[in-house]
N, C-alpha and C positions, 0 to 999 in steps of 0.2 A: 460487194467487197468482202472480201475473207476474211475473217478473223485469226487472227496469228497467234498461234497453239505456243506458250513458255513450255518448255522442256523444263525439265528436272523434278527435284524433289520440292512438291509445293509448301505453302504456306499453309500452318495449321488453322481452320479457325471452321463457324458454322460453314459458310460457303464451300471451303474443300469435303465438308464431312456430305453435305447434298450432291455435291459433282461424284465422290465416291460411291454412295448408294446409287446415284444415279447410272454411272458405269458399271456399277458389279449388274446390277438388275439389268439393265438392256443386256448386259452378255448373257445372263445368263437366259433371258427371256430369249433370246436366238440362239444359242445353243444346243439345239437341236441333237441329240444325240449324245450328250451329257458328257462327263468325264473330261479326257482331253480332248472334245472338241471345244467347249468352254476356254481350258487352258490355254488351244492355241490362237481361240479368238481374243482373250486375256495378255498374250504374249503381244499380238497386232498391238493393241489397243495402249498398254499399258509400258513397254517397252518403244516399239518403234513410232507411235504417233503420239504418247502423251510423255515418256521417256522419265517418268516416277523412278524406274526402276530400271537396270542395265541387265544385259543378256546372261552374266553370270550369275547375279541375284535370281533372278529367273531360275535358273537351271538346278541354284541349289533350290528351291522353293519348289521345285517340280519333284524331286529324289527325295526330299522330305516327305513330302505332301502323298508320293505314291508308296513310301516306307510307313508312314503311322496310317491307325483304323481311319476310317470312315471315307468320303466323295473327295477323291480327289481336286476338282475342279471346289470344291469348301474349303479346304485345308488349304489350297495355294491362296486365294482370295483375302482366307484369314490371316496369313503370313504376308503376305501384299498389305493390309490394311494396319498390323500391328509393326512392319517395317517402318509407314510413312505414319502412323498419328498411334502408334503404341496399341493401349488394351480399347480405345474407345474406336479407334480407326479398326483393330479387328473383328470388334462389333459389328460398325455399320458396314464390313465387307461382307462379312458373313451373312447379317442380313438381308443384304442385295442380292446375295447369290443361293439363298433359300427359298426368299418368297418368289418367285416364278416357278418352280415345279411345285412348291407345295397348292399354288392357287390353281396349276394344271392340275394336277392329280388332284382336288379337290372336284373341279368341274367334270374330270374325269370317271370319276368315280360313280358321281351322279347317272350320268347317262352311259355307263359301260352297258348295260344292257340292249341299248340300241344301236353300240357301236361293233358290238360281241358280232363276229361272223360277216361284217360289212365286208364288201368284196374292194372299195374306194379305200378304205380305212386298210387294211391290207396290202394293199399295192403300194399305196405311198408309204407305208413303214419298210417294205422289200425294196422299195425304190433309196428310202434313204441310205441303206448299208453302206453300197459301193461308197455313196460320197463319204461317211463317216471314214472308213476305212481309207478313207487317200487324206483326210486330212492329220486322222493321226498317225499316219505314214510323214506326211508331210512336216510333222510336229517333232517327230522324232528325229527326224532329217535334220532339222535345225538346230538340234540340242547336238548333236554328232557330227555336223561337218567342221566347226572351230576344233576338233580332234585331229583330222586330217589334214588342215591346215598347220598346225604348228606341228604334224609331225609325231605326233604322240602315241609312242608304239604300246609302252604298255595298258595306254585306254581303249586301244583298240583291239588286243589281246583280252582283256577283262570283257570286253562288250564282245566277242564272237566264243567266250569261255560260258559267257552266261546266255547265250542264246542259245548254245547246245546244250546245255544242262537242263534251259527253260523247256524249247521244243522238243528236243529229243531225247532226254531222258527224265522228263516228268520231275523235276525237282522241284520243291518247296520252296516258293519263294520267299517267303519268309528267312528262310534254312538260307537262300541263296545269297540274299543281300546284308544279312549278318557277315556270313563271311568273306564275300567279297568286299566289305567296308572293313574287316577288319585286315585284309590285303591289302587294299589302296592307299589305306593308313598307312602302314606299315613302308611300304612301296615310297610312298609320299615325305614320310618323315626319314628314310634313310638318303632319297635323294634331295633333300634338303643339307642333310648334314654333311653330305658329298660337296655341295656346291659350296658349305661353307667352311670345310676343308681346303678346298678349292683357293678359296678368297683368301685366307689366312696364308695360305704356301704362297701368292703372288705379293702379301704384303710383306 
């Protein structure tokens, strides 16, 4: 018999703070190819099967997380963990999702010398590409189709502005996403004040 998974935003206490190490750690110990692969097993897990957090949280938490320094798939975990239990829950996310590569790359480290030039040890790293690559295909896919859904021209105007600026003309991302945040802004708060225009003329 199954046990029946509560949705929502859990209860603080020891037990959440063990279930949250314990989930940041297995994701990140199968994350396989780091960064948003992590994320989107983070999204599975943490959105649709434990439901802590909803699809738009997420999504800010992802634009954050790939906007400030450091690992992506650290900086979302940490923002997950300091959403649901503040600075002590950002702790133990962060720790969950450090110690699996630091204890690989520790074991690592040890025996690169025998791993150096393996012809096995090569192939399954060329092997895993592809799948990385369709997953954060796939990751991306999820964060972008509630765009096409409601319809939302100028996010999808902003997202093929900054694809061509990325791919094809070598723009600085950094450069890129200042100012396309301070666009969206801008964009955001004048149709807001439109809509409450709007309200005001019908009252």
């Amino acid at each position: 018999m199954k046990t029946e998974i509560k949705k929502g935003k859990p209860e603080v206490n020891v037990k959440f703070f063990l279930r949250l190490f314990w989930e940041t750690f297995t994701l990140s110990m199968s994350g396989f190819g780091g960064g948003f692969v992590i994320v989107s097993l983070m999204r599975k897990k943490m959105v649709a099967k434990l439901g802590w957090i909803d699809q738009d949280e997420m999504m800010d938490f992802v634009i954050i997380a790939q906007s400030a320094p450091g690992s992506a798939s650290v900086n979302v975990a940490m923002m997950v963990g300091y959403h649901l239990a503040r600075t002590p829950g950002a702790l133990v996310a962060t720790l969950g999702t450090v110690l699996p590569p630091m204890i690989i790359v520790s074991i690592i480290s040890v025996i690169y010398t025998m791993l150096q030039g393996n012809v096995w040890v090569d192939a399954a790293f060329l092997g895993m590409r592809p799948v990385v690559a369709a997953i954060v295909l796939q990751v991306s896919w999820k964060f972008f189709k509630p765009f096409l859904k409601v319809k939302a021209i100028p996010a999808v105007l902003l997202f093929i502005i900054s694809f061509v600026l990325l791919y094809i003309l070598k723009v600085s991302m950094i450069a890129l996403i200042l100012v396309m945040l301070a666009l969206s802004t801008t964009a955001n708060l004048l149709d807001m004040r439109r809509r409450k225009k709007r309200m005001e003329e019908d009252i």
